[in-house]
C-alpha angles and dihedrals in degrees: 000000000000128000090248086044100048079047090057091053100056097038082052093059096044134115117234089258094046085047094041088057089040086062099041089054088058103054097045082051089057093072094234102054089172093057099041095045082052099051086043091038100124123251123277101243094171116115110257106240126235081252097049084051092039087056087046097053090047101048088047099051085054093053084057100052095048104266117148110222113232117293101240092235089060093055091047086052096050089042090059092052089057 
């Protein structure tokens, strides 16, 4: 049996919780946990809403016209304000 097969196995007989730590190891092992949970992050399967479109075709008619999106400093500053 081979080492990825061995792998498969025990993923394969482990709860949600025992997989969920086992994921978590990985990625930490990786050397970048935040960029690889976020490559192997799984894929958003929720309905975009009439608002969240809306917000795309907006941000996207402002790129073409020119329109720079916020810097994210600047929204941190204005968050802070609030």
């Amino acid at each position: 049996m081979t080492i990825k097969e061995r792998l498969h196995q025990a993923v394969d007989t482990m709860t949600d919780e025992e997989a969920h730590v086992a994921l978590r190891t990985l990625a930490d092992a990786s050397g970048d946990p935040v960029a690889w949970m976020l490559d192997h992050a799984p894929t958003d399967d929720e309905p975009e809403s009439d608002e969240e479109r809306d917000a795309v075709a907006d941000a996207r008619a402002d790129r073409e016209r020119g329109i720079a999106p916020v810097a994210l400093d600047d929204v941190i500053v204005e968050l802070r304000k609030a």
